[in-house]
C-alpha positions, -999 to 999 in steps of 0.1 A, spaced: 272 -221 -264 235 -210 -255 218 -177 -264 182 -169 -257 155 -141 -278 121 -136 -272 96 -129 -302 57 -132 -305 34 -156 -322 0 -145 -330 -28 -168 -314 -60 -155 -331 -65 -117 -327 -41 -128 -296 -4 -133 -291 21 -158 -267 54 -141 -261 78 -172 -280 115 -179 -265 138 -184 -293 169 -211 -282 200 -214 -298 226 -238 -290 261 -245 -310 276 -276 -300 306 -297 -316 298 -315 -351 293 -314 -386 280 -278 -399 242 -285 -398 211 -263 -388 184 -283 -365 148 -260 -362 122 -274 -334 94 -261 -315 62 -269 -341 75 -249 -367 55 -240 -404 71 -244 -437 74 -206 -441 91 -211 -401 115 -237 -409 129 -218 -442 139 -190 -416 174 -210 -412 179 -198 -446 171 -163 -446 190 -159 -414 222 -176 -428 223 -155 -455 213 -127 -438 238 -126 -412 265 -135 -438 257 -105 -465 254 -80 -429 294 -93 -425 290 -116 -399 300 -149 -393 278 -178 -392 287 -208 -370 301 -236 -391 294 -263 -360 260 -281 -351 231 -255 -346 199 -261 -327 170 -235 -329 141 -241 -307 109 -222 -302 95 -221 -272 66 -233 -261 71 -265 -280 35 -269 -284 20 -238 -301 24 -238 -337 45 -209 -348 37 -192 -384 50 -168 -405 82 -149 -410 81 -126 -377 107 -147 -355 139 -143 -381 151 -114 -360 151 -131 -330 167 -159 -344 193 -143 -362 201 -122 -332 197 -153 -311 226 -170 -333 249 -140 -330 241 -135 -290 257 -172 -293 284 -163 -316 296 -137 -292 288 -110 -313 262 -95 -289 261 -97 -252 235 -115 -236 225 -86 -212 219 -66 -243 194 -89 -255 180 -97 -219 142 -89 -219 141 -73 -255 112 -81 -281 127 -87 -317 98 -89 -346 98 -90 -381 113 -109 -414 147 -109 -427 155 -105 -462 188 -118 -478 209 -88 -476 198 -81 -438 173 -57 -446 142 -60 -423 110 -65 -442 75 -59 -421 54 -85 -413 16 -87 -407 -1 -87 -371 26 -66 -357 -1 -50 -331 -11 -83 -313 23 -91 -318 39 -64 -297 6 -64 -274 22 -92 -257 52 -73 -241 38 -50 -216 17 -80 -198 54 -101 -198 74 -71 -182 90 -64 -214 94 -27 -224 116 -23 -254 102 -34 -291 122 -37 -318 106 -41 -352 107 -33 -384 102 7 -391 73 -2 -419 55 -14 -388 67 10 -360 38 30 -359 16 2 -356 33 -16 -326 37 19 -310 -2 20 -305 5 -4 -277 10 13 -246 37 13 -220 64 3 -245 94 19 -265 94 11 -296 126 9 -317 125 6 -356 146 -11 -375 159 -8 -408 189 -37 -412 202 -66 -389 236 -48 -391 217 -18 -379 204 -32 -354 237 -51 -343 256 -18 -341 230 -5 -316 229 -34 -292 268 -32 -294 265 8 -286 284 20 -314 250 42 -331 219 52 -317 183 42 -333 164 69 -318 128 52 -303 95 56 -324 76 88 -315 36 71 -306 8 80 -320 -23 85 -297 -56 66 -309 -72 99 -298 -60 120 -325 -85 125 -354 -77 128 -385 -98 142 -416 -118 114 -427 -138 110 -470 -168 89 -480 -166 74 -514 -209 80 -509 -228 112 -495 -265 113 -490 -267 143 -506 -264 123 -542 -296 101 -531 -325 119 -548 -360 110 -530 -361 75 -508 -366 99 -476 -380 72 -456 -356 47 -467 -330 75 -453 -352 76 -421 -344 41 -416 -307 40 -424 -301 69 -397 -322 53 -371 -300 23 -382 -266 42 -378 -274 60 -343 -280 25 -327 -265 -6 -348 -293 -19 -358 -299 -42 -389 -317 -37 -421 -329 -53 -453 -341 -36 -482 -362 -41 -508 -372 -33 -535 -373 -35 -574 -333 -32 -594 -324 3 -602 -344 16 -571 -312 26 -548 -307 0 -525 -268 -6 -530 -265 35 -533 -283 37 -505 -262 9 -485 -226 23 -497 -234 59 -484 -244 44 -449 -206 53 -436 -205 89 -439 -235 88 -415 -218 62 -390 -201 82 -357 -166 81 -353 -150 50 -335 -139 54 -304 -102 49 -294 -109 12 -281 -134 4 -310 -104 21 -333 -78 -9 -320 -102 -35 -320 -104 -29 -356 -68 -25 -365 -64 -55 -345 -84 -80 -369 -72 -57 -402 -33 -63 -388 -34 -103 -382 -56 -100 -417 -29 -86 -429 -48 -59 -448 -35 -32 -428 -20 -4 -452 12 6 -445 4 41 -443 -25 37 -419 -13 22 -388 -44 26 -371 -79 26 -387 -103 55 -382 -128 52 -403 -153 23 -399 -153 -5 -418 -176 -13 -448 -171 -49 -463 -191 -56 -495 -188 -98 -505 -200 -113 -533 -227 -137 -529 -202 -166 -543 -179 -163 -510 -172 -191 -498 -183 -198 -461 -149 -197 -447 -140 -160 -469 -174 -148 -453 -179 -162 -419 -140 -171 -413 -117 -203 -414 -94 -221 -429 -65 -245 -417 -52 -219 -392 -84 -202 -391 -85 -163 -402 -111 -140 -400 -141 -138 -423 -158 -110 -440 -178 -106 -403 -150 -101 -388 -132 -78 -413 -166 -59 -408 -166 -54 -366 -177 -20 -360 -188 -13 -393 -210 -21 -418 -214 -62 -433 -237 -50 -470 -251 -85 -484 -264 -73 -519 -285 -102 -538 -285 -117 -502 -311 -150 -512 -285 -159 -540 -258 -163 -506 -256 -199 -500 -282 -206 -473 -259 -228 -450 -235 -191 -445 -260 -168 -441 -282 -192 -410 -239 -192 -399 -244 -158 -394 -272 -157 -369 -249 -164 -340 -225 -141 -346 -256 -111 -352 -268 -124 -317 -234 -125 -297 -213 -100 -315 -186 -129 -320 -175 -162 -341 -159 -195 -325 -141 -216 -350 -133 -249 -340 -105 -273 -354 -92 -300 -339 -66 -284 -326 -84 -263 -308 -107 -231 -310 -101 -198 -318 -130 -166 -314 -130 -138 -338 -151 -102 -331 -180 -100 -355 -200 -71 -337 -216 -61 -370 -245 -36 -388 -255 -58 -417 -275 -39 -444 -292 -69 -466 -305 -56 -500 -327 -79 -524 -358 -79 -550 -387 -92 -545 -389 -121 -565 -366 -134 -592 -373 -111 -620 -373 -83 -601 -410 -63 -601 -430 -83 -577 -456 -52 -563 -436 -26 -589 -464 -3 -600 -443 6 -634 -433 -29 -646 -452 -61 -646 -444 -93 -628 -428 -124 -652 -426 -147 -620 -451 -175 -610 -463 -174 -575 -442 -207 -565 -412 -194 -574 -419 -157 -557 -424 -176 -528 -391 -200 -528 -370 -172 -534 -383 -148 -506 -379 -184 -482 -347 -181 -490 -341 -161 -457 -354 -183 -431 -374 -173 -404 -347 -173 -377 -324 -151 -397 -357 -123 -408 -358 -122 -371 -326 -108 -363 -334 -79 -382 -345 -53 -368 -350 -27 -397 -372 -43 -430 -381 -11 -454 -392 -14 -491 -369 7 -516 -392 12 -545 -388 31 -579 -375 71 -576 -402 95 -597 -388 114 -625 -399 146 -603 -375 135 -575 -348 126 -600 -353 162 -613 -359 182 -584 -335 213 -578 -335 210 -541 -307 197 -527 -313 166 -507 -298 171 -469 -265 157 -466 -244 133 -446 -231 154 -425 -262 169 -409 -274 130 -405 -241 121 -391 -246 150 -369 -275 139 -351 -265 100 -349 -232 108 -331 -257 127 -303 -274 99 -302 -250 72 -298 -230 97 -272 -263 92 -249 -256 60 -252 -222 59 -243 -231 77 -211 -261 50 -207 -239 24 -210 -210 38 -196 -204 12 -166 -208 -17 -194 -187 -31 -228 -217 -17 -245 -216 9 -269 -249 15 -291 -285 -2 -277 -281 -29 -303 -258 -45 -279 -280 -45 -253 -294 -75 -232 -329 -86 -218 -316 -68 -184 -304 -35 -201 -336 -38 -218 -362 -39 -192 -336 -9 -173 -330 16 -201 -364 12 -224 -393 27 -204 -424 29 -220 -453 52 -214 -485 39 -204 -501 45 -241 -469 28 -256 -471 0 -235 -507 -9 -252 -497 -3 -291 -467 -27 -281 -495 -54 -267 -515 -51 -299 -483 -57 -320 -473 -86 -299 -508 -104 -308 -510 -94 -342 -478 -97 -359 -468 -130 -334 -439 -112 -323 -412 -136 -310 -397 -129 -276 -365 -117 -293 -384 -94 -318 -400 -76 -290 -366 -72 -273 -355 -56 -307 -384 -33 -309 -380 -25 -276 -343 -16 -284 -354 1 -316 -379 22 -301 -351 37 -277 -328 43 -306 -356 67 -320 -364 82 -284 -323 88 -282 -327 104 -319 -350 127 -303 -333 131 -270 -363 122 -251 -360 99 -221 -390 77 -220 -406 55 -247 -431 75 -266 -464 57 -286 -448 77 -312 -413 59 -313 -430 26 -307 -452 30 -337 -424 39 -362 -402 10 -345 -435 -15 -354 -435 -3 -390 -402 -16 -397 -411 -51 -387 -417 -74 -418 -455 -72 -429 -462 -110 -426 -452 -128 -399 -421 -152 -402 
């Protein structure tokens, strides 16, 4: 007797629709599982033994053969025991064939037959619309996050027995009702700007940051700000948009980080590592390689705080992905890319004690060791950064002052206009803020006056601009035009765009 189920194995942030084989055939009572199973894979046979036995089912007391389909991609996890355990009853004759017939079965079985959820269920169920496949069922912890995927019904499940009874026809699960990645959805900020008394121009910088992706390092003396500052930089960030919003869920799901009240997530990310990550918990890898900290960042905010004490071999890993918006990680089996389109706020001291240049405190460094630990960010990775502001100490007056600083909301305000110019600029591209943009879009979107044009010359000579720092200037200066909803590059915009270069060539 043969019986066929199709389930899903996650491939990345991807997914390969799996074809789950059953055969019972004449012997002694044994359970055979192929197809490049894992450990967690292989103990499926028993899970779905005793699952189908405490549900009141029989299981087949002959030779049984389980094969996953293709033989040659690894399957993990605990996603396929549904498909297998209704694979073994489809074989048993305890549900027709035509009833399983172009059906997606996800998720884990328990002992007693309850359906437990499993992570990645998004990718997971993003492979049936592309196979023909238009009925999901999965486990109802997950049903609102496979009914983000369009074009399908979604059906949850609560038990195997459940589910039997509805293949057989005797009850009805009623479908999932979708939820639509446009709906909003009141959003809080652990961090307003509002708390932030004084550092205006350090504020400056962070919304010019915000309205076009760009990234920044501060600096400055401890106690001045700089991680306040960096942890309040989402309630100014604009509001994902639907495809930015699944992206996300996407890597948060096959993380599986994904809370199981928040089937999609709305509000950007903001990942905060400790400098003694390991490269693979910050960049991503691993035997079956997961996504890093980058990756868990796409879309939002990456903050590095004490970023020269990161080992220096992970932060120069991250000047590809800053450049190209992704990460390839490459085993021997194969290779596997990850998103990593990230703002990353940086935020150090001058030198190792702290008040290099502070006016209130003096210096206990020597001038070697200031200048190992600032060459701790090499040349190659200051240059990716398109935002460099000094943080220094708040006066008591500020601290004390009665007026209310302006809060995120305003600021957030006025960065959404911006980056919604640039969704209409870009509107014909995958682009979605000027950060993203290439030397083409560059030289198409950021016109500069005549007077401009010259102040950008005298930089170029002076500060030994690279060819990619003058394509972020360029791109800077037409975040701060879009600020001010001008069209062409102003001597004004260029001049603040210059400031925020580092003061010393790199």
């Amino acid at each position: 007797m043969l019986a066929k189920a199709l389930s899903s194995a996650v491939v990345g942030l991807d997914s390969e629709l799996v074809e789950v084989e059953v055969h019972i055939d004449y012997g002694k009572s044994t359970v055979a599982m192929v197809g490049l199973p894992d450990p967690a894979v292989a103990e499926a046979k028993e899970r779905v033994r005793a699952a189908i036995r405490n549900s009141g089912f029989d299981f087949p007391s002959r030779r049984l053969t389980i094969n996953l389909a293709p033989a040659d991609l690894r399957k993990e996890g605990s996603a396929y025991d549904l498909a297998i355990a209704i694979a073994i009853l489809s074989a048993n004759g305890v549900v027709k064939d035509e009833h399983v017939r172009n059906r997606l079965f996800l998720g884990e079985l328990a002992f007693e037959g309850v359906v437990r959820p499993t992570s990645g269920m998004l990718p997971m169920a993003s492979v049936a619309p592309t196979n023909g496949i238009r009925e999901v069922f999965c486990p109802t912890a997950n049903a609102s996050e496979a009914a983000l995927v369009a074009g399908i019904e979604v059906v949850p499940v609560d038990s195997l027995s459940q589910l039997v009874g509805h293949l057989q026809g005797f009850l009805t699960i009623p479908a999932h009702e979708a939820e639509s990645a446009n709906s909003h959805e009141l959003v809080s900020y652990e961090s307003d700007m509002s708390e932030i008394r004084g550092q205006e121009h350090v504020k400056r910088a962070l919304e010019v940051a915000a309205a076009g992706s760009h990234n920044v390092l501060l600096t400055g003396p401890p106690g001045a700000g700089k991680t306040l500052l960096a942890r309040a930089m989402p309630s100014i960030l604009p509001a994902m948009t639907p495809t930015e919003a699944l992206d996300v869920t996407r890597v948060y799901s096959v993380s599986g980080l994904l809370p199981s009240d928040t089937p999609l997530v709305r509000q950007r990310p903001f990942r905060s590592p400790h400098y003694t990550v390991s490269h693979a918990g910050l960049v991503g890898g691993g035997n079956t390689p997961r996504p890093g900290e980058i990756s868990l960042a796409h879309r939002g905010v990456l903050f590095l705080d004490e970023m020269p004490e990161f080992a220096s071999h992970s932060l120069e890993a991250l000047r590809q992905p800053m450049e190209d918006g992704m990460v390839t990680i490459s085993r021997a089996s194969g290779s596997l890319t990850f998103p990593a389109k990230f703002m990353m706020i940086g935020a150090m001291n001058p030198c190792p004690c702290g008040y290099f240049s502070d006016p209130g405190r003096e210096c206990t460094c020597s001038p070697s060791s200031i200048v190992r630990y600032q060459k701790r960010l090499s040349g190659p990775l200051l240059d990716r950064i398109d935002i460099n502001v000094e943080v220094p100490r708040v006066a008591y007056e500020k601290l004390t002052s009665v007026i209310m600083p302006e809060g995120s909301a305003d600021i957030r305000e006025r960065v959404q206009r911006a980056r919604e110019r640039q969704l209409e600029r870009f509107s014909d591209t995958s682009q979605t803020c000027n950060a993203d943009m290439g030397p083409a879009q560059v030289r198409e979107y950021c016109t500069v006056e005549p007077a401009a044009q010259a102040l950008l010359r005298q930089a170029m000579t002076q500060l030994h601009l690279s060819a990619r720092a003058f394509h972020r200037t360029l791109k800077l200066a037409r975040t701060i035009a879009d600020l001010a909803g001008e069209a062409v590059i102003t001597s004004t915009h260029v001049a603040e765009a210059i400031q925020y270069r580092p003061r010393q060539s790199v």
